[in-house]
N, C-alpha and C positions, 0 to 999 in steps of 0.2 A: 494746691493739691496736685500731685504729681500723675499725669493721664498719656495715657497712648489711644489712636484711632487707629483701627483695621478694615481697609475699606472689603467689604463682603462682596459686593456687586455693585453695580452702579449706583442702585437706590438703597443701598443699605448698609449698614458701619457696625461694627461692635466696636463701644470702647471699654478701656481698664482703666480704672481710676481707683486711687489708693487715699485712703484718708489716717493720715497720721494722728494717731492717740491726741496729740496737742489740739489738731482740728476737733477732734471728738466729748473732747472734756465737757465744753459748754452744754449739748447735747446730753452729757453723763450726768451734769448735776442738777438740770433741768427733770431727768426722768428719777435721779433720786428725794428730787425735793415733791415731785408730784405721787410717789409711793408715800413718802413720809405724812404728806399732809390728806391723805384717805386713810392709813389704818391707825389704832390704836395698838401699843405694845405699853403692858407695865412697866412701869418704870421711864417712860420718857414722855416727855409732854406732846402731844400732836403736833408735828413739824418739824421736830427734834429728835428721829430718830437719825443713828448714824448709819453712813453706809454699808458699814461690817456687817451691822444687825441686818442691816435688808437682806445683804448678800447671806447671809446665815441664815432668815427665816425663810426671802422667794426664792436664792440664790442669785446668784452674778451673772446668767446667763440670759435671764428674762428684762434685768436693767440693759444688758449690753441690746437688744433685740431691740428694744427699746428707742435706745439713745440711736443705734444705727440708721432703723428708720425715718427717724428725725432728720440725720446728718442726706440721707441721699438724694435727696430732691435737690441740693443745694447745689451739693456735688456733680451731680449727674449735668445740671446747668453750666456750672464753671465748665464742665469737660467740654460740653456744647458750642460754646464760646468759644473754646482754646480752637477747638478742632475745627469754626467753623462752616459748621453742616445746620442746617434746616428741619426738623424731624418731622414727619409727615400724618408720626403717630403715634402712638404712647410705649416707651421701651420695655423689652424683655430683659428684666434688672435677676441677678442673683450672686450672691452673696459666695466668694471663692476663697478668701484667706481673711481670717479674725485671727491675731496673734493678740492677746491681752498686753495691755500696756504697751504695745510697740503701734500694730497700722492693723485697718481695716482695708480689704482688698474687695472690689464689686465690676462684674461685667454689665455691659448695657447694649443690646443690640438693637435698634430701631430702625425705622423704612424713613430715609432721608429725602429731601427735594434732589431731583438729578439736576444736574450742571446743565442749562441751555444758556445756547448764545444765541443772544437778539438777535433779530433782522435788522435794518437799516428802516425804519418804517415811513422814509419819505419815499422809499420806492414802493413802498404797498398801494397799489390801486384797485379799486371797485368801485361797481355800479350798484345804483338802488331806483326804482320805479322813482315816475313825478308823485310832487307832492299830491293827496286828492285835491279836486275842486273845494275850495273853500264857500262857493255860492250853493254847490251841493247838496254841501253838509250843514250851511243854514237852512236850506228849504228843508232838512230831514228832522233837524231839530224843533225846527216851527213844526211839523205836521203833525210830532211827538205831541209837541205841548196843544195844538188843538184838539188832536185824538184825546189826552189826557183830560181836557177840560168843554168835552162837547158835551151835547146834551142829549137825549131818546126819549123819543116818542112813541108808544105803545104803538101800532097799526092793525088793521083787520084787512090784511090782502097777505099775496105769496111773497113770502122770501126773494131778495135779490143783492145781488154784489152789494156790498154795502154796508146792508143791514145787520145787528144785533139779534142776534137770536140764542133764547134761552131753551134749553135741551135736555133730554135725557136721552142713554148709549144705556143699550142691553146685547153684550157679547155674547154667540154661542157657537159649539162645535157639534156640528152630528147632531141638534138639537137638543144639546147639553147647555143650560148657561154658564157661564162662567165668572162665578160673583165677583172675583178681581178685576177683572175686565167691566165693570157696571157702575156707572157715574148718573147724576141723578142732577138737574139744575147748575148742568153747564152754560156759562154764556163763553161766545167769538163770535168773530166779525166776518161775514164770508167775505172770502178774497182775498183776506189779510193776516190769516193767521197760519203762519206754517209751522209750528207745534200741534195741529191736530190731525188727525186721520188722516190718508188719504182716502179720497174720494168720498170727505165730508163733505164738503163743500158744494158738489152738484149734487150729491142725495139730499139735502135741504134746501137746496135752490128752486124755488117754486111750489113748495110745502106752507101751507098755514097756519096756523096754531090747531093744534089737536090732531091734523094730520101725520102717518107713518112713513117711514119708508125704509127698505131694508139692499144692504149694501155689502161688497165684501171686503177686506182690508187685511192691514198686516199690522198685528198689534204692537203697540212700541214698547210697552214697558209692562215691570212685572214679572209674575211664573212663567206665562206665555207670552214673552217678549219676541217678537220673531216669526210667530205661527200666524195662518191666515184662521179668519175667523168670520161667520156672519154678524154684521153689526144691525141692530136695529132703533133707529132714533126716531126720537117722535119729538116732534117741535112745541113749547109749552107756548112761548112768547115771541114776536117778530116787532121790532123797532128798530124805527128809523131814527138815522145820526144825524144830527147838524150838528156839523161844526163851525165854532165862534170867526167873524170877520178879524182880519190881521189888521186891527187899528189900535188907537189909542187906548179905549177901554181896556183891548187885550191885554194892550202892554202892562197897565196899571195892573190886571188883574194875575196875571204871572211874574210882573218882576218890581224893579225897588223903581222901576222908570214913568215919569208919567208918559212917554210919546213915545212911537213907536219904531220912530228915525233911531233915537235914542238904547231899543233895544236893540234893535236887530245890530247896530255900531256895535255892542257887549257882546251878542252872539255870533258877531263876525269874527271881534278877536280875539275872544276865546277858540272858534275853529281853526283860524290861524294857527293858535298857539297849538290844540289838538293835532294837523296835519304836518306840522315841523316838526313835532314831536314822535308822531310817530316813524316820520322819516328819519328821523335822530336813530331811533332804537334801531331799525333796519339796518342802518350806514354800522350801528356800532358791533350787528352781529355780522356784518357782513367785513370787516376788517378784521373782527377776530378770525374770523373762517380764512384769508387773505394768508395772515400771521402764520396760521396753526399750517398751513401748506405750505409756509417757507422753512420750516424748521422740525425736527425730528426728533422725541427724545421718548425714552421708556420711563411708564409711573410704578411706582412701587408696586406690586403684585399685588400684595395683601391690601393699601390704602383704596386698589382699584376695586376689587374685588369687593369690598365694604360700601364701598360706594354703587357699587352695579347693585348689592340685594337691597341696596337702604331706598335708592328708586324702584325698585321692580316689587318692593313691598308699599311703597306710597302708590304706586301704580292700581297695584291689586286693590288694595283699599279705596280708590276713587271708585276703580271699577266696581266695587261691591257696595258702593254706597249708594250707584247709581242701579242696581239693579242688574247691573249686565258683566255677562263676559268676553273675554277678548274678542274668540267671533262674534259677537253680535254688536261689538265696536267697531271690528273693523267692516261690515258689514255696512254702519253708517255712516263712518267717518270717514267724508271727504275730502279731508287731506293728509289719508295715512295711507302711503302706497305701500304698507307691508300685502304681502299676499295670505297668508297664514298667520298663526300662532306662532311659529319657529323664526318666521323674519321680522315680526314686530318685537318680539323678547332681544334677538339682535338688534334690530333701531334703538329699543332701549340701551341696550350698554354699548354702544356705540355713540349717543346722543352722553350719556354718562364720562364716557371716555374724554371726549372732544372738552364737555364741560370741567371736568379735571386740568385736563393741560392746560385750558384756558385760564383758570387761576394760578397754576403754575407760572405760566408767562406776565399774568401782568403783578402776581407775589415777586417775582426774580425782577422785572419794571422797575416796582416800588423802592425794593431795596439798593437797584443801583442809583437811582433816583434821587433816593432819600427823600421819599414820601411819607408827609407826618400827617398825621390827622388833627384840628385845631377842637376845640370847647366849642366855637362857636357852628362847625361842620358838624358836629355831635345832634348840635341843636336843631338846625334844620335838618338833618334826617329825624328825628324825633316828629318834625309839623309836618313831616311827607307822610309819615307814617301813619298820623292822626289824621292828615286827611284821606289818606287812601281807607283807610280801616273806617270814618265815621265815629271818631273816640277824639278825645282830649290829648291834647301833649301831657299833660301831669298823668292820665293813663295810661300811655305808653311809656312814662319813664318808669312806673312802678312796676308796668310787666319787665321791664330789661332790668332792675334792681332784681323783682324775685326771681327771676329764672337767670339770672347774670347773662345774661345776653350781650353786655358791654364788649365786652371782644370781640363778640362776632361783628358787633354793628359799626364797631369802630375799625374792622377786617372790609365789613363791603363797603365802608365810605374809602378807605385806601385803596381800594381793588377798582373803585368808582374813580378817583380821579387819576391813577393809572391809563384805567380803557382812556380818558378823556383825553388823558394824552396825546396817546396812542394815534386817536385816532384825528387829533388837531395836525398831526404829522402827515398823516394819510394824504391821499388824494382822492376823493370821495365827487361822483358824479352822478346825474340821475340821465332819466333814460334821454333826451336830448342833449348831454355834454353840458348842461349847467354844472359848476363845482359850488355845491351846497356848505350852508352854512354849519358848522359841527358844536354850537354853544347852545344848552336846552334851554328853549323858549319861557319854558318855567319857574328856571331857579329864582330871576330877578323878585319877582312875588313873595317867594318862599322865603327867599332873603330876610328882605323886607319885614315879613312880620316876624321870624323870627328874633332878628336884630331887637327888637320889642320887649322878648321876653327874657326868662331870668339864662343866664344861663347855665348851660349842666358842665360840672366837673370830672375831665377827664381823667381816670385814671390808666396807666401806663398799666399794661395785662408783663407777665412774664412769657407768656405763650406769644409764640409769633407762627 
């Protein structure tokens, strides 16, 4: 099918592509055989009407309408190909010359990938923090699972660091209560709990069961998320915690180990695996960031632009599921140096921005690359996904069947081992000039069982 490309802008093309009657016919008989076999006319049996009659009863105008729509997606591809180009987004298609029996003539203009030239990525260097303590992050884990599996002791003396205490909070303003603000047979742990109040924790410090005491605060969530308030709690219950000795019993009674050598070996390296990895993710936003400062290119206007509201509406929606609004996020959140409304809305489409190119770069990667994605890659992102989610792999295959998610997920396994590249090229060090290791500690495992299972058949999307 005969096409010409008109480059519009950088990120954007109109092409003209002509489709010759001959290309058209299969499409023609297709849409008259599907008129024929829906209506009844006398005189011809169901599926045997001719095309005369159709053309006579709906007219020829509504077949051709028809047939054309059929033929352009096919078309519009082939041009794609001839010309190509990358499309970033779905085309402004319209229909310019129908001559019957001769060609169909149709424009398409669409927001295209722009032309970037790689960097050299053996000259990209950065730093990322040491790994954390791995002895650390055992004793954190062990104090979790002691905290989780202690025991309490009812008491009859004052509250202190430590202890368990059961509560009830009566908020009020002007000596107004305010029934949002009012919880009734709360339990924390004084000392330990930094989700509650401030200045919970010494107003109950020395309080005994049935005793009050009244305090002032800033409420965190809710209508009056923000405002100060007087709090008044009265302590129902006071128990004391013990928690269980780090031995053998423990081990038995928290994990598949009888001894205790034996667990804490399992929760070593697993933290292991936990602190390479997350030094993995750091190294691999920290190369892309590297990347994105060696090389300069503009994204489609309108692909950006869709993509700034489609976060800035995910954005709001968190925010309003959590109760709050921007100021009173940024108010708590410590580690968003926006100052206002107006510069965190920019952090948004700036963090949106960054995240665009970046697909950009490692899509244009892939394709010089020739990065394929295997049945078997399919599959372990499938058991990532089941374990991060807490679902089955045959449950996450049935969500990406009904929602076809297949492209996408077989888009961030290519985009995945693009970055991995990328960044195996790098020269990645942490804060003492060690050059760290850039292979996720985790795949080996995932492998592993996935290799096990059946596996999923890939199919090849036409979208790229």
């Amino acid at each position: 099918m005969p096409s010409t490309v008109e480059k519009l802008s950088p990120t954007r093309v109109k092409l003209t592509v002509e489709i010759p009657f001959t290309d058209l016919k299969p499409h023609l008989d297709k849409a008259y055989k599907g008129i024929a076999d829906q209506v009844t006319i006398p005189g011809f049996r169901k599926g045997k009407v001719p095309a005369a009659v159709i053309d006579q009863r709906f007219g020829r105008g509504a077949v051709l309408q028809e047939a054309i729509n059929e033929a352009i997606p096919s078309a519009y591809n082939a041009a794609i190909e001839e010309a190509e180009v990358t499309p970033m987004a779905q085309p402004e298609v319209e229909v310019t010359k129908l001559e019957d029996n001769d060609l169909v003539e149709f424009t398409a203009e669409v927001d295209v990938r722009p032309e970037v030239t790689l960097p050299d990525f053996a000259e990209v260097t950065t730093s990322v923090e040491n790994a954390a303590d791995v002895e650390e992050l055992v004793g954190e884990r062990i104090e979790i699972l002691r905290q989780r599996f202690a025991t309490t002791t009812e008491v009859e003396r004052a509250a202190a660091e430590g202890d368990v205490v059961n509560i009830d909070l009566v908020a009020s303003q002007d000596g107004t209560e305010l029934p949002e603000a009012t919880a009734e047979g709360v339990s924390f742990k004084i000392g330990q709990d930094t989700n509650m109040l401030e200045g919970l924790d010494e107003a109950v410090t020395g309080l005994k069961a049935g005793e009050t005491a009244t305090f002032t605060s800033t409420l965190m969530g809710g209508q009056f998320r923000g405002q100060e308030a007087d709090i008044t709690v009265t302590v129902k219950t006071v128990s004391e915690q013990e928690l269980p000795a780090v031995d053998d019993e423990f081990a038995q009674l928290i994990s598949e180990y009888d001894t205790v050598e034996e667990m804490m070996e399992d929760l070593r390296k697993g933290a292991e695996q936990q602190v390479k990895a997350d030094q993995l993710a750091d190294a691999r936003d920290k190369v892309l960031e590297a990347v994105l400062e060696k090389i300069d290119f503009e994204l489609p206007e309108g692909v950006l632009t869709r993509e700034q509201e489609a976060r800035r509406t995910e954005v709001e929606r968190q925010l309003a599921a959590g109760g709050m609004t921007v100021e009173q996020y940024l108010e708590n959140a410590e580690d968003e140096d926006a100052e206002d409304e107006e510069a965190f809305w920019a952090t948004i489409n700036e963090r949106s921005e960054q995240a665009l190119k970046a697909q950009v770069v490692l899509d244009v990667f892939a394709d010089e690359n020739k990065i394929d994605v295997s049945q078997q890659e399919l599959t372990e992102l499938i058991f990532r996904k089941a374990q991060q989610n807490n679902s089955s792999p045959q449950d996450e295959i049935n969500h990406m069947m009904e929602h076809g998610h297949m492209p996408e997920w077989m888009q961030e396994i290519r985009r995945g081992k693009a970055l991995a590249a990328i960044v195996a090229a790098a020269t990645i060090t942490d804060a003492d000039g060690n050059v760290i290791e850039t292979e996720a500690p985790e795949a080996e495992a995932v492998e592993e069982e996935a290799e096990e299972a059946p596996v999923v058949e890939v199919v090849e999307s036409e979208d790229k």
